[in-house]
N, C-alpha and C positions, 0 to 999 in steps of 0.2 A: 504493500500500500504506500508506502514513504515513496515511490519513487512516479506516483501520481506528476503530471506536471504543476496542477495547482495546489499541492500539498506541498512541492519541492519552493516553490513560489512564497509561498504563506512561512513555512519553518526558515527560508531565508531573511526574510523580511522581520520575523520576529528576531532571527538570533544575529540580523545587523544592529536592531535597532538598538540590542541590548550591548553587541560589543562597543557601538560608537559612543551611548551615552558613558558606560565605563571606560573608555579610553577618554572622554572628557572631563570624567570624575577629576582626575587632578588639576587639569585646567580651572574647573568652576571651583574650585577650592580657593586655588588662586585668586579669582575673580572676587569673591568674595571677601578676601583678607585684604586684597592690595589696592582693587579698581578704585581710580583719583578722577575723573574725567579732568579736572581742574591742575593736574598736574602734569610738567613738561617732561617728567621722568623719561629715561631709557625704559625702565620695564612697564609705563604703562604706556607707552607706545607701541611697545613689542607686543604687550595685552588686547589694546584696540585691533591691531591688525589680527592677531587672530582670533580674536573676538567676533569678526567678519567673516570667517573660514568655516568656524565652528558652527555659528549662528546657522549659515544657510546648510549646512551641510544636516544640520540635526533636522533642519524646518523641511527639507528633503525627506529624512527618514523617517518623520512625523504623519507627512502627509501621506505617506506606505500604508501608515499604519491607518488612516482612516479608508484607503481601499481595501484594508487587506480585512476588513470587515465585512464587504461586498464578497468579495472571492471567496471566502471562508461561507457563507451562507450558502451563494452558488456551489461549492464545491460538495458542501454536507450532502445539497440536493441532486445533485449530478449524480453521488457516490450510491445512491438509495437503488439502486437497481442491482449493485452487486453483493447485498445481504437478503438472507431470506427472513420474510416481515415488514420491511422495509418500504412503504411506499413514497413515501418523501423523507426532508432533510431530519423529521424527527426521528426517524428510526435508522437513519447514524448516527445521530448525535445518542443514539442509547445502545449502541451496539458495546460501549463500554460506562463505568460510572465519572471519564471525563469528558464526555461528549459538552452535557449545560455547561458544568463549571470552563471551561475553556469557551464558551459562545459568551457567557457572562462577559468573563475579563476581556472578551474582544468589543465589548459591548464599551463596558467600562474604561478602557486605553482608548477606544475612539473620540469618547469626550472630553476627555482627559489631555488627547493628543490637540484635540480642537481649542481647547483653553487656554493651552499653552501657546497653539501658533496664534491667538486671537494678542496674548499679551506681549509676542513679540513684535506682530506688525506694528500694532502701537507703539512700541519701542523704538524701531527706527525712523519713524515718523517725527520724533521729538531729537532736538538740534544738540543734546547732551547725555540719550539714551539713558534716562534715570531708572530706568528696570533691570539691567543689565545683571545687577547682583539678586535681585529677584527671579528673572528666570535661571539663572543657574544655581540657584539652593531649591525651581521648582524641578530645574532637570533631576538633580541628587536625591530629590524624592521618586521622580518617575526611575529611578533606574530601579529598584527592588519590584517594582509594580510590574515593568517590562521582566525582569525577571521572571519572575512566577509565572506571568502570563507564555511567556515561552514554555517553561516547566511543563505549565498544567497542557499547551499547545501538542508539546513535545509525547508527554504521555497517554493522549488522547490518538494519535495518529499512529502509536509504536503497538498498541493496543488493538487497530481494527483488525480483525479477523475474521477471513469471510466465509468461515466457517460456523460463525455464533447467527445464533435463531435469535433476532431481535424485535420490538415491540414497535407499532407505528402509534400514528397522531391519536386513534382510539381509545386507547388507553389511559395516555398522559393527560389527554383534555376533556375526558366524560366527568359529566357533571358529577357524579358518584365517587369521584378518588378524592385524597385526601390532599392533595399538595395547593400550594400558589394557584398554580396555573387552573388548576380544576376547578378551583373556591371562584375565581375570576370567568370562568368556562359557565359556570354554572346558575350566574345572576342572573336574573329574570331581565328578560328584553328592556323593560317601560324602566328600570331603574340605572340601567344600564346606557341606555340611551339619554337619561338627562347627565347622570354623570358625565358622559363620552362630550356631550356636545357644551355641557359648563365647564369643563375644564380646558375645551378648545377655545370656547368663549374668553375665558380667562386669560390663556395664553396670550389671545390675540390682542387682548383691549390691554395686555400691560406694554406688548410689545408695540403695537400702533402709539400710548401714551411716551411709551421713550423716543420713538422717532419722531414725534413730534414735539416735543419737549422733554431733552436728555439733562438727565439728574439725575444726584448719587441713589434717591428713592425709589426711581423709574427703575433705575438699573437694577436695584436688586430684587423690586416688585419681579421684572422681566426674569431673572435668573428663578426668582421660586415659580414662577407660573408657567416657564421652561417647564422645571420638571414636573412638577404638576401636570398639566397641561400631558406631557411624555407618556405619566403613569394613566391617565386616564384614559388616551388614545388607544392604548397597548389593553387595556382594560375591555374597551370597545371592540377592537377587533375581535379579542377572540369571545367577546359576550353575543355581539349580534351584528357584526357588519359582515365576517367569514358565513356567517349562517346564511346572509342573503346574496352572496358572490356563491356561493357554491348549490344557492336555491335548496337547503337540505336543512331541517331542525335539527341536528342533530352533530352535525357537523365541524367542530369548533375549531379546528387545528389552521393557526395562523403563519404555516409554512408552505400547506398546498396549492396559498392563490400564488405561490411562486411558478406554480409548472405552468407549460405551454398550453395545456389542454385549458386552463382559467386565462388565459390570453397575458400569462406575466401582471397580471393585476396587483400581486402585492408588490411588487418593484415599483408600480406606479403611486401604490398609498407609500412604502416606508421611505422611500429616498427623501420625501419633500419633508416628511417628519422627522428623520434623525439629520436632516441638514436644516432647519429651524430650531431644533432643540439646540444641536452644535452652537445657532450661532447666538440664542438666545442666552444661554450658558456665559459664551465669552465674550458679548454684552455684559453679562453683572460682573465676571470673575474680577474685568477691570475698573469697577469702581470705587474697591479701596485705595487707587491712586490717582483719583480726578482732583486732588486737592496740589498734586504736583505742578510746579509754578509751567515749566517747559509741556504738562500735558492738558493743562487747561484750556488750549484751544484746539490741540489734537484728540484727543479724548473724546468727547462729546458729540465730536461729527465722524469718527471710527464706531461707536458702540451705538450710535444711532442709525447706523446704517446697517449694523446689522441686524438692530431691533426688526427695521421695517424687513430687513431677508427672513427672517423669524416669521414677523408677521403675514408675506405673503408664503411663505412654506406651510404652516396652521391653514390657511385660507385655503390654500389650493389640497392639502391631505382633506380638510374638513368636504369640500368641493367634492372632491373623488368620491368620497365614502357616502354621501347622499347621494351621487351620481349611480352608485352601484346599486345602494338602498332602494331606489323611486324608480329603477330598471328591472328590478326582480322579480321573479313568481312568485317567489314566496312570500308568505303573509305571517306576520308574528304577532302584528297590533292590529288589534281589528279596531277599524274608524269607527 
């Protein structure tokens, strides 16, 4: 199985992203102890310039890591033909017990990854780079995180065997099991639906209020109604938006509007939502430093911009998912 072409692809990508941040681990150590911007020094000359090397080089192996979130779904579901049980990406990702835990952390470094490249643009935006020492004691946290997430990557893929009888979307999302996912599978349509559409609602009116008047408030309204807004979506699908895309009660599994026979429909719901999430996220992450004299006027018009990318990401997942709703056969609410 490791020698998949998108398995080779994905375990590269995780164990670059982890040698580069560790090979800059002593760089940002540096950075943190010595960076003067104000100073004519030999070594922080020597630091700026490679300050400029590192920067883009990580903001490269960052942004892997937000496709390699894409390809890793794609691939789960590509792989579901050659176990037996298997009809989509769920019954890879349970052919072993790291299938979730490794979809999670890919889940989790995406955001994560976004956050960070939101706090660097902003950084070079401003004429003295006052984050500098900020994103590199955020890189020295992301490196243990990238860690694991390779680990957990790593023993999830060393693990398939296409020999093991494994369980598909039935089982994990019938309303009768015990887990998250099930409790979530399981909610009654009408409850379900006002949640799904006020937490969209939510998202959208903090993020619309920060694009049009960005403040420290706005921002972190935006960043909690982010993920609000995130969890309730995620809630939605698979309570009753998957129910009416696949025309079936019963139906809940929020990885099969991936195949071709559903016409790729959920590539069409989640892109717009985990790229609105992303940018609402790194909208608020940056507003503990709106008070910075050099980001006061870069600031404001970076994180408002992404509010409104936010805001039309919401708009158009919300969009889709009534689109598919009010196209259906199936009937869950009777008018």
């Amino acid at each position: 199985m490791l020698f998949q072409p998108a398995i080779i692809a994905l375990l590269l990508a995780a164990g670059l992203a982890v040698l580069m941040l560790a090979g800059a681990a002593p760089f940002a150590v540096q950075v943190i102890r010595h960076w003067d911007i104000d100073s004519g020094s030999e070594r922080q000359l020597a630091l700026e310039r490679r300050t400029y090397l590192f920067s883009t080089l990580l903001a490269f192996v960052l942004v892997a890591q937000l496709a390699a979130l894409l390809l890793f779904v794609f691939n789960a579901d590509r792989l579901a033909v050659m176990f037996v049980g298997a009809m989509c990406a769920v019954g890879t990702l349970n052919v072993n017990a790291w299938g979730f835990p490794s979809l999670l952390m890919q889940i989790a470094v995406f955001f994560l990854a976004a956050m960070w490249l939101a706090l660097n643009h902003v950084d070079t935006l401003a004429r003295d780079y006052p984050l500098v020492r900020v994103k590199y004691a955020l890189l020295l946290l992301l490196l243990p995180i990238l860690a694991v997430n390779f680990w957990v990557e790593l023993q999830y893929f060393l693990g398939l065997k296409a020999n093991v009888i494994t369980s598909c979307c039935g089982s994990l999302f019938s309303g009768e099991g015990k887990t998250i996912a099930a409790e979530a599978s399981g909610m009654e349509p009408g409850p379900a639906l006002v949640l799904f559409y006020a937490g969209l609602a939510l998202a959208i009116g903090a993020a619309l209020w920060h694009w049009r008047r960005a403040s420290r408030l706005s921002g972190y309204a935006t960043l909690a109604a982010s993920a609000a807004g995130f969890m309730a979506s995620i809630v939605g699908v698979l309570s009753f938006v998957s129910l009416y895309i696949y025309e079936h009660p019963h139906h809940h599994c929020p990885f099969c509007i991936l195949k071709p026979e559903y016409d790729y429909q959920g590539y069409a719901l989640y892109v717009p939502l985990f790229l609105a999430t992303a940018a609402g996220l790194g909208a608020g992450a940056m507003q503990p430093f709106a008070r910075i004299a050099s980001l006061r006027a870069v600031l404001p018009r970076v994180s408002s911009q992404l509010a409104g990318l936010a805001a039309a990401g919401y708009t158009a997942f919300a969009a889709l998912a009534t689109w598919f709703v009010l196209h259906s056969n199936l009937i869950l609410i009777e008018h």
